[in-house]
C-alpha positions as CSV (number, residue, x, y, z in Angstrom):
1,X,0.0,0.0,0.0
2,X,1.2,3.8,-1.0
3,X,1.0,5.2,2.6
4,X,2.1,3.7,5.8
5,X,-0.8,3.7,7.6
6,X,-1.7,0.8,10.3
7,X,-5.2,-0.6,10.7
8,X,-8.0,2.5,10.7
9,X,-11.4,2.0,10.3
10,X,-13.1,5.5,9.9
11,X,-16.7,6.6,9.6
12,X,-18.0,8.6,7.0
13,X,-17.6,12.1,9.4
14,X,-14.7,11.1,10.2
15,X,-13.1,10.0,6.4
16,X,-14.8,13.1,5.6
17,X,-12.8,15.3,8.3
18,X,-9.5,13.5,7.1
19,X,-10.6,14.4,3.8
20,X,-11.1,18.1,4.4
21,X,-14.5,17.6,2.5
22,X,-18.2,18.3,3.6
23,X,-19.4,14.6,4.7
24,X,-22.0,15.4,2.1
25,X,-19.8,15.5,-1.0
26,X,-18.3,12.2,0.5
27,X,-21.4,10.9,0.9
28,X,-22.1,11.3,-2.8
29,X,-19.3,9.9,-4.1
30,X,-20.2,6.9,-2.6
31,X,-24.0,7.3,-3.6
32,X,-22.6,7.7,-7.2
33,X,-20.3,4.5,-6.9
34,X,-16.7,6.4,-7.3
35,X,-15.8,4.8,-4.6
36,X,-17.1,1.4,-2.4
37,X,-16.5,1.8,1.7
38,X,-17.5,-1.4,3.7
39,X,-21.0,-1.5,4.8
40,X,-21.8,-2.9,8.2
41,X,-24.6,-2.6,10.6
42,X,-26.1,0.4,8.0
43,X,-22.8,2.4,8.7
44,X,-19.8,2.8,5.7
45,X,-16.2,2.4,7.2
46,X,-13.2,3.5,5.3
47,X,-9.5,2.3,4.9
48,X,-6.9,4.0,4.7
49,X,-6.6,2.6,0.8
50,X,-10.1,4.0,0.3
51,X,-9.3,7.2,2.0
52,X,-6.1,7.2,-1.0
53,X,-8.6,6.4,-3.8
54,X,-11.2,9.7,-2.4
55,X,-8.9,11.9,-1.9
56,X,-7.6,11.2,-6.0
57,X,-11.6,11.3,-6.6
58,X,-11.8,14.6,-5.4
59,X,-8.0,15.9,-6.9
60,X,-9.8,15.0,-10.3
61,X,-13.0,16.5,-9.4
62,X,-11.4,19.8,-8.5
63,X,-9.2,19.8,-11.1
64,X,-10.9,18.8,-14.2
65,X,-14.5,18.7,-13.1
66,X,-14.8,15.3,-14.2
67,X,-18.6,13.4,-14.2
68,X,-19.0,10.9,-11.3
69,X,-18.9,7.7,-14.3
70,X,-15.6,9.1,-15.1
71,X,-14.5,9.5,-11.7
72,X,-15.5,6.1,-10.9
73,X,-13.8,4.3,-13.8
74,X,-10.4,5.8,-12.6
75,X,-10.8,4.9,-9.5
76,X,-11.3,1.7,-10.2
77,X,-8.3,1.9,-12.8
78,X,-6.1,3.2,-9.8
79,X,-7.5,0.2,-7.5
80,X,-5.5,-1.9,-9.1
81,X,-1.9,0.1,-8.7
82,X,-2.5,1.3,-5.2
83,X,-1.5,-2.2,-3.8
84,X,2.5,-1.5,-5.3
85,X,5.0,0.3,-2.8
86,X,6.9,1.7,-5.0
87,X,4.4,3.8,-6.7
88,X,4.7,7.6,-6.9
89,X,3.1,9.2,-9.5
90,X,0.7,8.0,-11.7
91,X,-0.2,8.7,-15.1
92,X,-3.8,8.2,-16.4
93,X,-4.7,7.6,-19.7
94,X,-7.9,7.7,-21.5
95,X,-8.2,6.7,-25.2
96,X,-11.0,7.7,-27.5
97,X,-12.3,4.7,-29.0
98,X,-11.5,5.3,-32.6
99,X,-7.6,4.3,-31.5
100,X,-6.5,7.9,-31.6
101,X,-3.5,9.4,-29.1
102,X,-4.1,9.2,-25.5
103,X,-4.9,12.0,-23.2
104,X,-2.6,11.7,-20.1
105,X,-3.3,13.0,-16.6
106,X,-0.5,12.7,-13.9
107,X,-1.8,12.3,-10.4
108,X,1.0,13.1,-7.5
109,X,0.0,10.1,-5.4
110,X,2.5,10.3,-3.1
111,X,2.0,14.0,-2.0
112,X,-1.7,13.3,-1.8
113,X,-1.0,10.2,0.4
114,X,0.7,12.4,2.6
115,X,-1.7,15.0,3.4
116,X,-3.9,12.4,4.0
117,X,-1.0,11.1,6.5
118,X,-0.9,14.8,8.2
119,X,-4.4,15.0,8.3
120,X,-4.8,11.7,9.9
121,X,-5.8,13.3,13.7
122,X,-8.3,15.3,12.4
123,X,-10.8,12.1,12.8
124,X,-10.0,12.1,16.7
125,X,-11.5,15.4,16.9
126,X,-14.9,14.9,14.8
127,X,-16.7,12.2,16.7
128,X,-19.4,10.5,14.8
129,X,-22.0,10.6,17.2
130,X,-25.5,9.3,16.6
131,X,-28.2,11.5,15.3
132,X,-30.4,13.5,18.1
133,X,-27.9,13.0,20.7
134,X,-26.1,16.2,22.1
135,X,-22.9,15.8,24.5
136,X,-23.6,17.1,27.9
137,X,-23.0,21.0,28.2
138,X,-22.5,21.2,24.3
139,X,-25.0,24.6,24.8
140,X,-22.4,25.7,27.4
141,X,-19.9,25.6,25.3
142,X,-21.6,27.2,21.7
143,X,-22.2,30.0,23.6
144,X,-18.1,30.4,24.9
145,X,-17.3,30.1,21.4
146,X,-19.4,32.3,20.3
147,X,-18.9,34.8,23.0
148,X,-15.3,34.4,22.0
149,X,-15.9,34.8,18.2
150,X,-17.7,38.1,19.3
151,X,-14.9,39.4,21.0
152,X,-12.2,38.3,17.8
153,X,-14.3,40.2,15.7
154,X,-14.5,43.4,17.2
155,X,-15.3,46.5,15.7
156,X,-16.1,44.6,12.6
157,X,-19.4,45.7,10.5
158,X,-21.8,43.2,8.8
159,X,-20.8,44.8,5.3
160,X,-17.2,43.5,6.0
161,X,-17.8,40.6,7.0
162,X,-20.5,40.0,4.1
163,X,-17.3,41.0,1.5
164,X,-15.5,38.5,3.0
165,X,-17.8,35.7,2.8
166,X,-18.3,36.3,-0.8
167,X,-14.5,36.5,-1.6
168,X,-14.0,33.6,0.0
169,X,-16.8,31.8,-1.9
170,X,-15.7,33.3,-5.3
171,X,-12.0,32.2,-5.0
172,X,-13.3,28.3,-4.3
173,X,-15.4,28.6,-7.5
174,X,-12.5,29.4,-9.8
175,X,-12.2,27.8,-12.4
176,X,-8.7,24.9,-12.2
177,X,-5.5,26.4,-13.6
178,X,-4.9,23.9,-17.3
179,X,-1.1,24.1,-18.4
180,X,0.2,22.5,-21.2
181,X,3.2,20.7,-21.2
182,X,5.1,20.2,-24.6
183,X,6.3,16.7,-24.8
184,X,7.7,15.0,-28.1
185,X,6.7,11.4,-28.7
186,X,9.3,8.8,-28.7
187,X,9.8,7.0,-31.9
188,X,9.7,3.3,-31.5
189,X,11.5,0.6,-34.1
């Protein structure tokens, strides 16, 4: 396996906190069958290989926009050169069917792995807990954090803060930077 990860076993919150993703947009790759968690007792669990092949779902998704067939037929492509230790990048190629060139895509495997590495803990703090259950004093403490939130913002009007949303928002829906990258094709005997 690409990263060195022992035994986890993750819940869909918790993948998705690992992930950096809403649990929703995790949630749908699943739905849409880009990816296939373990099912038991009504509840998906994740690997740390299925972690690797979400987190290359959602590189592809980001950067190309790909539709969910697509994403799932790469996925299942890069299933079957996840279980090599030696891999570090890999290359992706889709061919049209009338036998033209190929389109490449290089995916950074290892890089991704290890954000995925460094964002391990991040499941220890998002507890999966069962719908309609609150931990005890959780209304205690939204309203310290919001008191303190209050305080960090200061002198700050709703206008600013309104700009800022909307920037935010506006730089997440740009469109992916597409280079291209001359290469010549090796001749062959």
């Amino acid at each position: 396996m690409v990263i060195l990860m022992k035994n986890i076993s993750l819940k869909l919150k918790q993948a998705s906190a690992v992930l950096r993703v809403t649990p929703k947009d995790l949630q749908n790759l699943v739905q849409l069958g880009v990816i296939r968690p373990v099912r038991r007792n009504r509840v998906y669990w994740f690997d740390a290989n299925l972690l690797l092949k979400a987190k290359v779902a959602f590189y592809l998704r980001d950067s190309l926009g790909s539709s969910s067939d697509l994403l799932a037929r790469f996925t299942e492509a890069l299933s079957r050169d996840l279980e090599k230790n030696d891999v570090k990048d890999i290359c992706l190629r889709s061919r049209p069917m009338n036998g033209t060139d190929a389109v490449e895509i290089k995916i950074p495997i290892r890089s991704l792995a290890q954000e995925l590495k460094n964002a391990l803990p991040l499941a220890e703090a998002c507890k999966d807990l069962p719908r309609g259950r609150k931990r005890s004093g959780w209304k205690a403490e939204f309203l310290r954090n919001a008191q303190r939130a209050a305080v960090d913002l200061g002198d700050i009007s709703e206008d600013q803060i309104l700009r800022t949303v909307r920037q935010q928002r506006s730089e997440r829906k740009k469109p992916p930077e597409i280079s291209i990258v001359a290469r010549t094709k090796k001749k062959t005997a």
